[in-house]
C-alpha positions in Angstrom: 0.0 0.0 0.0 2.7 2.3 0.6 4.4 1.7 -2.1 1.3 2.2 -4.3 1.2 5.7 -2.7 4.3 6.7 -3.4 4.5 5.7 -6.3 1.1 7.0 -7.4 2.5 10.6 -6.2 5.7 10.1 -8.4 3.2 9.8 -11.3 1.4 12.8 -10.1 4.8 15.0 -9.9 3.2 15.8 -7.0 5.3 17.5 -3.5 6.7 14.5 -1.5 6.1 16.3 1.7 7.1 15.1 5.4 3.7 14.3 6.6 4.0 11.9 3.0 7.3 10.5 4.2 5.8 10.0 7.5 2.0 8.2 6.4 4.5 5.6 4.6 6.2 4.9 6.6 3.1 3.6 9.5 1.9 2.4 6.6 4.7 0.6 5.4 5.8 -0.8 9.0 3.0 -2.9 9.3 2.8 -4.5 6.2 6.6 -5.5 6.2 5.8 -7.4 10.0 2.8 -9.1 8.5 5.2 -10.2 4.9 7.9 -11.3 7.7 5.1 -13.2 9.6 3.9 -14.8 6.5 7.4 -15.4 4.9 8.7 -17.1 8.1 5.8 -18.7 8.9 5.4 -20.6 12.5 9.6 -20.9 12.3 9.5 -17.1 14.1 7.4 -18.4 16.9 9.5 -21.2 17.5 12.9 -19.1 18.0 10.6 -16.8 20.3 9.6 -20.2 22.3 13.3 -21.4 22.5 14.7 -17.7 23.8 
């Protein structure tokens, strides 16, 4: 989603602004944790169980 955005406003030629720069990125945050999640799978809750 964030990168949609962005990239969507680099189409635009529109102002990348701060308040841009900063909706990414909580945005972006949360979809990178849930792509880890799914990427590792139950393997990241095993190495949390073992620490």
């Amino acid at each position: 989603m964030a990168f949609k955005r962005r990239k969507k406003r680099k189409e635009q030629y529109q102002h990348y602004s701060w308040f841009d720069f900063l909706c990414d990125v909580l945005f972006f945050v949360p979809e990178l944790l849930i792509w880890m999640i799914r990427l590792l799978g139950r393997g990241i809750w095993r190495l949390f169980d073992g620490i």
